[in-house]
TIKE-235871 format. One record per residue (C-alpha): residue in one letter; x, y, z. Coordinates in nm, 2 decimals, m for minus. Example, Ala and Ser with C-alpha at 12.3 -4.5 7.8 and 13.67 -1.06 7.14 Angstrom:
TIKE-235871
{code->a; u->1.23; v->m0.45; w->0.78}
{code->s; u->1.37; v->m0.11; w->0.71}
END
This chain:
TIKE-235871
{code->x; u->0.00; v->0.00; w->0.00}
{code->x; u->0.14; v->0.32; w->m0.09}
{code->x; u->0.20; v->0.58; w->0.16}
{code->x; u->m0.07; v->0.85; w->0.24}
{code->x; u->m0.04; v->1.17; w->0.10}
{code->x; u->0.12; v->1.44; w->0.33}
{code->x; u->m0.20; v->1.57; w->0.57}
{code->x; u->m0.36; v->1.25; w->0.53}
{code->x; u->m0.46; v->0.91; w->0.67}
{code->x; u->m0.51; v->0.55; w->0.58}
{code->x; u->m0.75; v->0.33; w->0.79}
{code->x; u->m0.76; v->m0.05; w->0.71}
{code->x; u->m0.86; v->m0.33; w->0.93}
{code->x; u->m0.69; v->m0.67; w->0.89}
{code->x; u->m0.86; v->m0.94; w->0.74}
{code->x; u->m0.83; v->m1.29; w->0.85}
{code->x; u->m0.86; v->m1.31; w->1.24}
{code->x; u->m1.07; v->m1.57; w->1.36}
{code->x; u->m1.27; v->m1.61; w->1.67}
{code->x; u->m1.03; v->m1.58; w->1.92}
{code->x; u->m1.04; v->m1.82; w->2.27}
{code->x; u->m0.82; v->m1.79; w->2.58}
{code->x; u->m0.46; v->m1.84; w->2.56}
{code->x; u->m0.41; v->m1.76; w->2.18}
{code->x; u->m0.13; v->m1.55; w->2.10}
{code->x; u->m0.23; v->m1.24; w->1.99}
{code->x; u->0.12; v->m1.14; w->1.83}
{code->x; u->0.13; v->m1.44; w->1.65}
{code->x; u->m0.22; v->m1.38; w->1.52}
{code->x; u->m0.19; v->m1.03; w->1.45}
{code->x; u->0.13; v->m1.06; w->1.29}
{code->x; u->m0.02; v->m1.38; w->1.08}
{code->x; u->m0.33; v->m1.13; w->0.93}
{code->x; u->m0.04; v->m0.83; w->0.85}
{code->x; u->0.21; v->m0.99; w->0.65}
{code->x; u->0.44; v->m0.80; w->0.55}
{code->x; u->0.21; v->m0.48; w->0.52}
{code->x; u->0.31; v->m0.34; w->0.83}
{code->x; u->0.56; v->0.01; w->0.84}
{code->x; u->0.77; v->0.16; w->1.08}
{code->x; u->0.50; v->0.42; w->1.25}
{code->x; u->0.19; v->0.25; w->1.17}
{code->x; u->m0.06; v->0.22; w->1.48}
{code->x; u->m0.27; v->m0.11; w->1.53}
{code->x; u->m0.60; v->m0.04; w->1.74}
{code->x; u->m0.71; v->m0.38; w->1.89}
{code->x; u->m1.08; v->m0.40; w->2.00}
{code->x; u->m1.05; v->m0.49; w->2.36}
{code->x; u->m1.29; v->m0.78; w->2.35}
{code->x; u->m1.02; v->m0.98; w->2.16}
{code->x; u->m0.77; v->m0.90; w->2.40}
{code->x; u->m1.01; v->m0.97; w->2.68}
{code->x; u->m1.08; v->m1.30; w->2.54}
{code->x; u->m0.71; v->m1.43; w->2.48}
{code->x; u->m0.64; v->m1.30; w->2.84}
{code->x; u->m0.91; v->m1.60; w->2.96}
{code->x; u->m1.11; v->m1.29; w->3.12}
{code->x; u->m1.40; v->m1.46; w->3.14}
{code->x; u->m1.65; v->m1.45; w->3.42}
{code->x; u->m1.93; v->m1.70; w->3.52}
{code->x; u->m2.21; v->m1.51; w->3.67}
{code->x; u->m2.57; v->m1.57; w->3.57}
{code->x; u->m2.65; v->m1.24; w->3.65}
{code->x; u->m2.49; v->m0.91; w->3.49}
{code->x; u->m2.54; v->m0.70; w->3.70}
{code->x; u->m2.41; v->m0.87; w->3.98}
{code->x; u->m2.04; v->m0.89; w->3.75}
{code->x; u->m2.08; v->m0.50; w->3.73}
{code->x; u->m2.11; v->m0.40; w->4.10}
{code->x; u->m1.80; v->m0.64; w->4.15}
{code->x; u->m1.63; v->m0.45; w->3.92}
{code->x; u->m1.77; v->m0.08; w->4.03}
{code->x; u->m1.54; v->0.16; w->4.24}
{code->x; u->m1.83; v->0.44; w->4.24}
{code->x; u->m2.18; v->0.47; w->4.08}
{code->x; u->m2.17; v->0.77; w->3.93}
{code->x; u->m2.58; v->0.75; w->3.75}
{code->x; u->m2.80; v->0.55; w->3.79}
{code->x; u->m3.14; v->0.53; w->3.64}
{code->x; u->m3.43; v->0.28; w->3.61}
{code->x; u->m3.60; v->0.36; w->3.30}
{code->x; u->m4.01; v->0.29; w->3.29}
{code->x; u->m3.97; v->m0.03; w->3.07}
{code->x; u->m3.77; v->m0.17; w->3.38}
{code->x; u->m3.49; v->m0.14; w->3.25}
{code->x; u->m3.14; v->m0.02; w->3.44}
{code->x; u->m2.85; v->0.21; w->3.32}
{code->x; u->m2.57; v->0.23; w->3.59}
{code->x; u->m2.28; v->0.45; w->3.49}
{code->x; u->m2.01; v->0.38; w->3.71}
{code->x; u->m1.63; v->0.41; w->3.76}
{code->x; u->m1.47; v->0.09; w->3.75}
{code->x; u->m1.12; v->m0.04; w->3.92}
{code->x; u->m0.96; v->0.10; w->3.60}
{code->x; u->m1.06; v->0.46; w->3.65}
{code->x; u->m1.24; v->0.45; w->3.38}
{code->x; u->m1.63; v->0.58; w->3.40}
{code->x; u->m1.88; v->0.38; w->3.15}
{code->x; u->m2.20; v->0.22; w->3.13}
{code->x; u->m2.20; v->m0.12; w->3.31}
{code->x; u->m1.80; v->m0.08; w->3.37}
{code->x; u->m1.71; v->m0.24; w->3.06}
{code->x; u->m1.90; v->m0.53; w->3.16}
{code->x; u->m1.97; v->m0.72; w->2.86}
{code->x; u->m2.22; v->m1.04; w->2.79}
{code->x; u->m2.26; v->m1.08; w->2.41}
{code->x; u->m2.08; v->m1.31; w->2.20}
{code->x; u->m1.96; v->m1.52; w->2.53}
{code->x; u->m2.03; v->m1.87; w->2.62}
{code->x; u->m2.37; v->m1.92; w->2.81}
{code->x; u->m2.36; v->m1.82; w->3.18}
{code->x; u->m2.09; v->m1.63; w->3.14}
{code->x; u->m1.96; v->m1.21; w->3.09}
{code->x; u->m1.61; v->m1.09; w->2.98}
{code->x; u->m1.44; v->m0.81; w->3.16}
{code->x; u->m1.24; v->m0.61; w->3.01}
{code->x; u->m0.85; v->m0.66; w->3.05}
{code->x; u->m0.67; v->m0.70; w->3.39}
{code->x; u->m0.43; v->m0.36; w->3.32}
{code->x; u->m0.52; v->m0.22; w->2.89}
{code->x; u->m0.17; v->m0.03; w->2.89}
{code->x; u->0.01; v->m0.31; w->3.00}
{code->x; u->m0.13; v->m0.57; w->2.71}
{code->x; u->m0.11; v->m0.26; w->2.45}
{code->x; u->0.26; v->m0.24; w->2.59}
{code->x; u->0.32; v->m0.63; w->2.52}
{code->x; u->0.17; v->m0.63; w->2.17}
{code->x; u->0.37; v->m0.33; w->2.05}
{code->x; u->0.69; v->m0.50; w->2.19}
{code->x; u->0.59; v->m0.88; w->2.10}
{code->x; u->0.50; v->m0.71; w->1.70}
{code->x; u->0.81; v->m0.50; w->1.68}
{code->x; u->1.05; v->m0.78; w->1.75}
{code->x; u->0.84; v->m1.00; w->1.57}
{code->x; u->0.82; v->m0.79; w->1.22}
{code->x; u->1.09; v->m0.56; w->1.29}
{code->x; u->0.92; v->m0.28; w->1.25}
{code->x; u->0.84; v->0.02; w->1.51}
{code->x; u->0.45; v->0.01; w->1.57}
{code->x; u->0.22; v->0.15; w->1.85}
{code->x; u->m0.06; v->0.03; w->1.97}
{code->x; u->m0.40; v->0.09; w->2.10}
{code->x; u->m0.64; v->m0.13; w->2.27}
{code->x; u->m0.99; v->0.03; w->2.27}
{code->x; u->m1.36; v->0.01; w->2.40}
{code->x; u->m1.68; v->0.18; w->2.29}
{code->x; u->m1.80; v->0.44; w->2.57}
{code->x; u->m2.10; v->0.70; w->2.55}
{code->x; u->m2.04; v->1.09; w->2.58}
{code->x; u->m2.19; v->1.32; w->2.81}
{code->x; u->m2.39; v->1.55; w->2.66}
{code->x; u->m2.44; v->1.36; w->2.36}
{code->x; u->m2.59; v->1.05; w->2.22}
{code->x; u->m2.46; v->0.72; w->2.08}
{code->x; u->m2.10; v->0.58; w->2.11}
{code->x; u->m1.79; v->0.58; w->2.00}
{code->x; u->m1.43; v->0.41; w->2.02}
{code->x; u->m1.22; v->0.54; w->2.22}
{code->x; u->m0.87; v->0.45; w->2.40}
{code->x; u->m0.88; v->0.23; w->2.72}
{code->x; u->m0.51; v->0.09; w->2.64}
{code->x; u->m0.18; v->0.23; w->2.46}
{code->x; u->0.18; v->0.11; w->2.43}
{code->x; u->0.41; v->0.28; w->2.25}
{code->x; u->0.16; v->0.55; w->2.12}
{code->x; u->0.17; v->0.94; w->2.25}
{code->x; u->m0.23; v->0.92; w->2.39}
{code->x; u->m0.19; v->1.35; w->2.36}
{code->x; u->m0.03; v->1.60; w->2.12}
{code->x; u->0.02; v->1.91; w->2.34}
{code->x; u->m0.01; v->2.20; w->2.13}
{code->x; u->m0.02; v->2.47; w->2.46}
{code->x; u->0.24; v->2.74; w->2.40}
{code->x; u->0.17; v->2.71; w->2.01}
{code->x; u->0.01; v->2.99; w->1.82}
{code->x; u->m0.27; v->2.98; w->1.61}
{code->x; u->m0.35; v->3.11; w->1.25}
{code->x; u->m0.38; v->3.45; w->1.38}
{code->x; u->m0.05; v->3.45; w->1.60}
{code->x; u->m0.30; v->3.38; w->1.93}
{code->x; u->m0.06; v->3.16; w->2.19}
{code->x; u->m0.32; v->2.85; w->2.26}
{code->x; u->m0.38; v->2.74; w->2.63}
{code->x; u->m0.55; v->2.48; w->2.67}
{code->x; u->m0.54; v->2.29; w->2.34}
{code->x; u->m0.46; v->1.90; w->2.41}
{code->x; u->m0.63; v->1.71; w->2.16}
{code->x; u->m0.68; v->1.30; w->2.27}
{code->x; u->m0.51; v->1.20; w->1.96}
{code->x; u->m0.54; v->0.82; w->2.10}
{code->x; u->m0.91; v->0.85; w->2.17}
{code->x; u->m0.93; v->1.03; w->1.80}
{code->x; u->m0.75; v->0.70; w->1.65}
{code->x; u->m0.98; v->0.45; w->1.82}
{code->x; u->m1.25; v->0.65; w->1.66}
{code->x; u->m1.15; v->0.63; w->1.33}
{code->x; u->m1.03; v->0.26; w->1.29}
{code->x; u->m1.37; v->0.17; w->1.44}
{code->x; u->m1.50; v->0.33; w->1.07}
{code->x; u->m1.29; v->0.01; w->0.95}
{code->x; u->m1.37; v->m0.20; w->1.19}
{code->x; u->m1.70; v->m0.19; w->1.24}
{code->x; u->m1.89; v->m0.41; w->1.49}
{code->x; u->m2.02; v->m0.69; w->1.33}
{code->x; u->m1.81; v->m0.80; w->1.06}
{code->x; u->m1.57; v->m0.98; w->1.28}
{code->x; u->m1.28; v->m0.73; w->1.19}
{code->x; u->m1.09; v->m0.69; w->1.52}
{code->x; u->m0.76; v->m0.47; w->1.45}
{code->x; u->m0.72; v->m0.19; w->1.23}
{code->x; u->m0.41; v->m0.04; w->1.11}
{code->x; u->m0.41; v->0.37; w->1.09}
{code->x; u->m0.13; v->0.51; w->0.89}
{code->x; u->0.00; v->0.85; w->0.82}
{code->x; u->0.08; v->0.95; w->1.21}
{code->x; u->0.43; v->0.80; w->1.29}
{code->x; u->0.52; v->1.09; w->1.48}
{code->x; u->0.28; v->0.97; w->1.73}
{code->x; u->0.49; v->0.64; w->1.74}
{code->x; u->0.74; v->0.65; w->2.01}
{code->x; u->0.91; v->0.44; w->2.32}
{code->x; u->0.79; v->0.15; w->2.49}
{code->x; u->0.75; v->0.36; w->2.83}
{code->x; u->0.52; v->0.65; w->2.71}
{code->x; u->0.20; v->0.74; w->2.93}
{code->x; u->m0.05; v->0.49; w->2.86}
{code->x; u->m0.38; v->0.59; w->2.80}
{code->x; u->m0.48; v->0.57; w->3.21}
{code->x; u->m0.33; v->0.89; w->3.16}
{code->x; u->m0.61; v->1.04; w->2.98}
{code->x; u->m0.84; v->0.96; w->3.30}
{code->x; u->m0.93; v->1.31; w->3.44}
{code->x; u->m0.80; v->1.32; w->3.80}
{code->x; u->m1.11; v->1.35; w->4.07}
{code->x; u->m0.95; v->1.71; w->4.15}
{code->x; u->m1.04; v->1.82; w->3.84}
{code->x; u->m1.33; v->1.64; w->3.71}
{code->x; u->m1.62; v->1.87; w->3.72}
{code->x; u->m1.87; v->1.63; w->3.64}
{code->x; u->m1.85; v->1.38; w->3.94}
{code->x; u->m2.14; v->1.26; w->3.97}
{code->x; u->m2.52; v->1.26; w->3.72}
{code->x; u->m2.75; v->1.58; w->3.77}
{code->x; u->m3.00; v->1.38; w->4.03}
{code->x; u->m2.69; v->1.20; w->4.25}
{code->x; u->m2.54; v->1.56; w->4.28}
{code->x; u->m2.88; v->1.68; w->4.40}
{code->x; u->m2.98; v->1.46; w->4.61}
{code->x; u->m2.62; v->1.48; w->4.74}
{code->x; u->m2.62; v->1.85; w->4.78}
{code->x; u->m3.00; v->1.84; w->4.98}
{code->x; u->m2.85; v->1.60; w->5.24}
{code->x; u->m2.53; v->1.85; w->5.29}
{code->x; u->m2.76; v->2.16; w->5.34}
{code->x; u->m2.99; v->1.93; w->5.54}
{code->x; u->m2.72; v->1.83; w->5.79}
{code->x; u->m2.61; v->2.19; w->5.84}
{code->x; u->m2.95; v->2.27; w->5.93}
{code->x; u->m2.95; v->2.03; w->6.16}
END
């Protein structure tokens, strides 16, 4: 495949992979579906379920929801909606806030959930090094979930694990167009990449990895933050918990001082 224009991208997904079970070799399987196509600064993003499944992160429990309060640190909404249905969006062990904490129970064997991986930056971390030594070339890569938005409907891909990948591009201290120094301008390039090999990748049509091509510079040492990184510390997260959980909250507070 011919390198991308300057300013421009290539998004493929790697065809191939087959259903995977736990204790396959990812690098191995991976590696087996690139060939040879692979460069030095290409990034592989790796749906999480296949990386949840190789890592045997299965979970027997008959009963969802019990799986996600075992795996919640802190509810942070939750809503029962009239058709009975619940929505819990919670923080999970990983610091990362999500409907159901990643909790997962389609496509698994009956009676059973998958979680999502043990530590994301540390499998991302072992894929990038097990596919560079094994193809000799430098690759990053990106293990990613779909999560919802605030504020906005649907879901998208975004980065729960990196190795090897800069999850940020820092352009504070830069100047705009019109010679303006930006501040606060730290665009999630990792959460950006998940999003667009997920147009590749699709759901359903059993096409797990993607290769994006046309940001090496992003490419860079084994050690780089990992994508916990791009969890928002508690000190600064200004949307701790859903509107009614903050107001019932708040009424308890001013109800106690009264009293």
């Amino acid at each position: 495949m011919p390198d991308p224009a300057p300013g421009s991208l290539q998004v493929w997904a790697l065809e191939g992979i087959a259903e995977i079970r736990a204790g396959d070799d990812l690098v191995d399987i991976i590696a087996a579906a690139a060939g040879d196509a692979l460069r030095d600064g290409d990034i592989l993003v790796v749906t999480s379920k296949i990386v949840s499944k190789a890592e045997g992160r299965f979970l027997r429990a008959e009963d969802r929801d019990d799986a996600i309060t075992r795996e919640t640190v802190r509810v942070v909404a939750e809503r029962t909606w009239p058709n009975g249905s619940r929505t819990r969006i919670v923080e999970s062990r990983l610091g990362i806030i999500a409907a159901a904490a990643g909790v997962d129970a389609s496509n698994t064997p009956e009676g059973t959930v998958l979680l999502l991986p043990e530590d994301p930056d540390a499998s991302a971390r072992s894929l990038a090094t097990g596919l560079r030594l094994r193809l000799g070339v430098e690759v990053g890569v990106i293990v990613s979930d779909t999560l919802g938005r605030a504020w906005r409907d649907g879901q998208t891909d975004h980065a729960i694990g990196a190795g090897g990948v800069r999850v940020f591009e820092d352009l504070r201290g830069q100047v705009d167009a019109q010679g303006r120094e930006l501040a606060v301008t730290l665009p999630c390039v990792a959460d950006e990449l998940a999003a667009a090999a997920d147009l590749v990748k699709r759901k359903t049509t059993g096409r797990p990895v993607a290769v994006v091509r046309g940001r090496g510079d992003l490419v860079g040492p084994l050690d780089l933050p990992g994508a916990r990184s791009i969890v928002r510390p508690a000190e600064r997260d200004m949307f701790h918990t859903g509107a009614e959980e903050s107001y019932a909250a708040g009424f308890a507070a001013g109800r106690e001082a009264r009293d």
